[in-house]
C-alpha positions in Angstrom: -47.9 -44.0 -1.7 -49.1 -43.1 1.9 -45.8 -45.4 3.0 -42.9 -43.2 1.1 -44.5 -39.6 2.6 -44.8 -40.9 6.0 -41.1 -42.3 5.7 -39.8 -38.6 4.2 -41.6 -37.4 7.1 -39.8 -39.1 9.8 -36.5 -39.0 7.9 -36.9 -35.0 7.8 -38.0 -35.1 10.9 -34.3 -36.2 11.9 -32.9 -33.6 10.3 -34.1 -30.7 11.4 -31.2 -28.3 13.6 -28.3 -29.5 10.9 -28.3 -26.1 9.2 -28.1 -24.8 12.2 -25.3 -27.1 13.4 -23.3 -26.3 10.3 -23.5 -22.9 10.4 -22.5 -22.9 13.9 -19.2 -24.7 12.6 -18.6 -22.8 9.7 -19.8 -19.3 10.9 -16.8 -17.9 13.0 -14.4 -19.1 10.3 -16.2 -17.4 7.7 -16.1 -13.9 9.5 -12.7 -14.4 10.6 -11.7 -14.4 7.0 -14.1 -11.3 6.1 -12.4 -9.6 9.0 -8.9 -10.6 7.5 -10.0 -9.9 4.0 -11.2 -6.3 5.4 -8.0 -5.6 6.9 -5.8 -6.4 4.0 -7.7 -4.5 2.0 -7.2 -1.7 3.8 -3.3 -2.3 3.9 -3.1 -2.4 0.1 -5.0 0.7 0.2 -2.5 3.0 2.1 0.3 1.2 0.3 -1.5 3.0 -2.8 -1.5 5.9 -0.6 2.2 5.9 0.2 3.3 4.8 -3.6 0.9 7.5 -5.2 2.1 10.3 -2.9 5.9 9.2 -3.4 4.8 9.6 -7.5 3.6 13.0 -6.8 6.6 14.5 -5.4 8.9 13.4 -8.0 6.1 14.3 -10.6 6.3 17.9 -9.1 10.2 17.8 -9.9 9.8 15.9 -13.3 7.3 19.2 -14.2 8.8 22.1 -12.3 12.8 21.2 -13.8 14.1 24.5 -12.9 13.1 23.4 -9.1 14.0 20.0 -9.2 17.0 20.4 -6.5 14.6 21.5 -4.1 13.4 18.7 -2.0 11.4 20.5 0.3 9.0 20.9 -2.1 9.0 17.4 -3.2 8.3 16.2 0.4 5.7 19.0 1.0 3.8 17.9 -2.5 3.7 14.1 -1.4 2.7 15.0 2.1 0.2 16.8 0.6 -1.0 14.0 -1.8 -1.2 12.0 0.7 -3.4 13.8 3.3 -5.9 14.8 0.1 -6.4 10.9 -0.3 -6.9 10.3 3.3 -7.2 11.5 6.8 -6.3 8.8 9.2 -2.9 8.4 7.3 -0.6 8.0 10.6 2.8 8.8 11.0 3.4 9.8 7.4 6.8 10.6 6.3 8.5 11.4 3.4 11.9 11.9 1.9 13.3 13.4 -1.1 16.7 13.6 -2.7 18.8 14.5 -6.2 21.8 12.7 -7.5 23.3 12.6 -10.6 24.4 9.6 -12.7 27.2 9.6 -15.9 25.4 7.9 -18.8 27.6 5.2 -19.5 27.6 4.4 -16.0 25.5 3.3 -13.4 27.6 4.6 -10.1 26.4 8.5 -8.3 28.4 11.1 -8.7 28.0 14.8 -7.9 26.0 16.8 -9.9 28.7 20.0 -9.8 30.9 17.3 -11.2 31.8 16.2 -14.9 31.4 13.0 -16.8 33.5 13.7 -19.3 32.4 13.5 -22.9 29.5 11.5 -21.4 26.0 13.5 -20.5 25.3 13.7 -16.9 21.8 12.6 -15.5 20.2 13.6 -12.7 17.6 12.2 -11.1 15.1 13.0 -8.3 14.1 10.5 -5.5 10.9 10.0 -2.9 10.4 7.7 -0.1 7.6 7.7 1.5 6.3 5.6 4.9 3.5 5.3 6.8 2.7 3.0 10.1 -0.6 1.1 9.3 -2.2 -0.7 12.8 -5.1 -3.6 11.7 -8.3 -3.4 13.0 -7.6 -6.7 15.1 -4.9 -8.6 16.3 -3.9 -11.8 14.1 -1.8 -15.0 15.8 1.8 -14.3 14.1 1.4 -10.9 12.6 2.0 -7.5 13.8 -0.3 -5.4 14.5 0.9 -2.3 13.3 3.5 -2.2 11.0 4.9 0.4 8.0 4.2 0.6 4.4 6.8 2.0 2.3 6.6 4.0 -1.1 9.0 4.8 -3.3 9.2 7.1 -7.0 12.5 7.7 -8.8 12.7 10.0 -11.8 15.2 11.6 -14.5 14.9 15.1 -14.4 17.8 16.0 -17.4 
């Protein structure tokens, strides 16, 4: 009995420093992927942003019908969606616009115009864009690059 603890001594003995050996392997590769997983996060985050601000502008025309030609406001209510959800949103932009569409047709046409006896549609647009820079530079990506959003409604 003596023998087999003196020999689980000696073999531990040999062991000692391989945790630390592995971790020294495996360490930098497991925080480069946190890092990486940190900094997609955040990516799909302001791509949120920019969809859900693009959304509120064209819900503001979907509920204020009488309005819905004004794009101004359209822009103005997804700029201002999108600076309620966050503050380091940079280089937002947004655009809005209203076209109309015939109902048994898929082509624009303008909305002083007629579609016969077909009912005319129109419909309000946003776009929305924002430049999103990563926390730290990855081999083959960009470091700052633009997120797009983008909401398209019938408002008749």
């Amino acid at each position: 009995m003596k023998n087999q603890n003196t020999n689980f001594a000696k073999q531990r003995r040999g062991r000692r420093g391989n945790a630390l050996m592995e971790f020294a392997l495996i360490g930098p590769v497991m925080i480069a992927v946190l890092f990486g997983v940190i900094d997609f996060s955040r990516a799909f985050y302001y791509a949120e942003i920019a969809a859900g601000a693009a959304r509120s502008g064209t819900q503001y025309a979907l509920q204020n019908t009488a309005d819905a030609a004004n794009t101004t406001t359209m822009v103005a209510q997804a700029t201002a969606d999108a600076t309620t959800n966050t503050t380091s949103a940079q280089n937002f932009a947004a655009t809005a616009t209203t076209f109309c569409q015939c109902a048994n047709s898929t082509t624009t046409v303008s909305c002083s115009s007629s579609c016969g006896s077909s009912a005319m549609w129109q419909y309000a647009q946003v776009n929305t864009s924002l430049q999103f820079s990563t926390l730290f530079n990855y081999y083959l990506l960009p470091q700052t690059f633009t997120i797009a959003g983008s909401s398209t409604v019938r408002t008749q």
